[in-house]
C-alpha positions as CSV (number, residue, x, y, z in Angstrom):
1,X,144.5,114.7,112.8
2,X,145.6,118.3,112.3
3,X,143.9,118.4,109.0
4,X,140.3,117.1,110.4
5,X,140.6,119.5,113.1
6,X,140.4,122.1,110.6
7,X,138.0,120.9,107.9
8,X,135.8,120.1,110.9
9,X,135.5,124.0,112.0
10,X,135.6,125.2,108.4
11,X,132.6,123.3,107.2
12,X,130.5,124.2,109.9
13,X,131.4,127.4,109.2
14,X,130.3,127.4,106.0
15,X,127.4,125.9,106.1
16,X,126.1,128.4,108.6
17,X,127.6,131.3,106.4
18,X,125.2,129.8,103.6
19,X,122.6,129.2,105.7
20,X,122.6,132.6,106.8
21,X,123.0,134.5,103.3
22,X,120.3,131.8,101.9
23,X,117.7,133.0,104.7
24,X,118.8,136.7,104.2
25,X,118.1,136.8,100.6
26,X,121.3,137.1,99.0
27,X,122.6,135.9,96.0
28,X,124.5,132.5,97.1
29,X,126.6,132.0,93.8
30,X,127.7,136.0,94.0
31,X,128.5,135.6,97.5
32,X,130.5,132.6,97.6
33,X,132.2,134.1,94.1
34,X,133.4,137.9,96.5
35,X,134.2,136.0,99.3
36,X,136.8,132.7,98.1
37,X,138.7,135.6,96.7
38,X,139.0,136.8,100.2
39,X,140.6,135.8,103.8
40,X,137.8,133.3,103.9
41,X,138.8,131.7,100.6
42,X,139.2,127.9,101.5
43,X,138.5,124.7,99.2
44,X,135.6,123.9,100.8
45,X,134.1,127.1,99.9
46,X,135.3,126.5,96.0
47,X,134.4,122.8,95.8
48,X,131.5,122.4,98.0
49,X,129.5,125.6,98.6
50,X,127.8,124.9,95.9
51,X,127.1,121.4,95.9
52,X,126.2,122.3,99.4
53,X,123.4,125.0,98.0
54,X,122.2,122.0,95.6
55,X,122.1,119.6,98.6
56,X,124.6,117.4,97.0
57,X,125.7,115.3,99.0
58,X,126.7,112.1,97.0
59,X,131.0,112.3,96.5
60,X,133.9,113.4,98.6
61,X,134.7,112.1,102.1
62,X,132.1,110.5,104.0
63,X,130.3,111.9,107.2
64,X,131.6,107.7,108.2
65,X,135.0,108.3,107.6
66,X,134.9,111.8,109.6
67,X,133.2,110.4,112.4
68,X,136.1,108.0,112.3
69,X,139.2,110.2,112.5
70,X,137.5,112.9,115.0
71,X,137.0,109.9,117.7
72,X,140.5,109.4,116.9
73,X,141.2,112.9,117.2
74,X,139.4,113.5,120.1
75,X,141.1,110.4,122.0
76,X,144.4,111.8,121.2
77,X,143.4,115.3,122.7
78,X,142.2,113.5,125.8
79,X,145.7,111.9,126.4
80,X,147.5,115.1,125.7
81,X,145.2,117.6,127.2
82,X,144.5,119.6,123.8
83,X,141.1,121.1,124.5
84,X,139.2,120.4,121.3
85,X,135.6,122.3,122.2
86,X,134.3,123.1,118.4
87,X,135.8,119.8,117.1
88,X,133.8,117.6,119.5
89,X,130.9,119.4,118.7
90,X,130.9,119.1,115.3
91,X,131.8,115.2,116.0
92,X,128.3,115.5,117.8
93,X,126.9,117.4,114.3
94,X,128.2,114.6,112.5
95,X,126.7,111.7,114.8
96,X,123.2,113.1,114.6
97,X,123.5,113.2,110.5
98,X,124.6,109.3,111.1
99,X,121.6,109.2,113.0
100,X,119.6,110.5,109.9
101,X,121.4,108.0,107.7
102,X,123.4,110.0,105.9
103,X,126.9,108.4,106.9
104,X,127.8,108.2,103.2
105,X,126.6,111.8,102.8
106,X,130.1,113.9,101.8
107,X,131.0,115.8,104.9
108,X,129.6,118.9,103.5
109,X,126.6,117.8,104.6
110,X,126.4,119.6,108.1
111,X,124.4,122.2,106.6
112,X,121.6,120.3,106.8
113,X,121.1,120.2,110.0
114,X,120.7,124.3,110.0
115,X,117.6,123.8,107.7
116,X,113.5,123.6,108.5
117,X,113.0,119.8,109.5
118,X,110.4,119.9,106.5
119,X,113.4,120.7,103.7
120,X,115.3,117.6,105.0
């Protein structure tokens, strides 16, 4: 639960990070080459942000499977009082790319919802 917690933030993260650099003009593949050296160095970053340029979306663990283990997540922060606000607004991220039919799509895929509707 831990782990999802984290991958939930980090992806979002990206995404908008990539989103951001892709509408400012820079140079995604130097970027994302300068910065996994860095503090903000992570696997995602290595293994996805480009697939995620590419809109690739077709391998690693499904937007299903997340949406799984967050409301799993998110029931056990409601027992124990953990306030989870980013990770249950990802959950809500992940629901509307469900809702687009993308619950195979590799969780990587939240960086779709930060494009035009036309590029979707």
């Amino acid at each position: 639960m831990v782990n999802q917690i984290c991958i939930a933030g980090l992806v979002q993260a990206l995404s908008e990070a990539l989103e951001f650099g892709r509408r400012a003009g820079l140079d995604l593949d130097a970027v994302l080459d300068t910065i996994s050296q860095g503090a903000a160095g992570s696997w995602q970053m290595s293994n996805r942000g480009t697939t995620m340029q590419a809109d690739e979306f077709d391998f690693g663990f499904a937007v299903d499977w997340m949406r799984k283990d967050l409301g799993i997540v998110l029931s056990e922060a409601q027992r124990n009082g953990a306030p989870l606000p980013v990770t249950a607004l990802v959950d809500q991220f992940y629901k509307r790319i469900q809702e687009l039919g993308g619950g195979c799509w590799d969780t990587s895929s939240l960086i779709t919802l930060l494009r035009p509707l036309e590029s979707r």
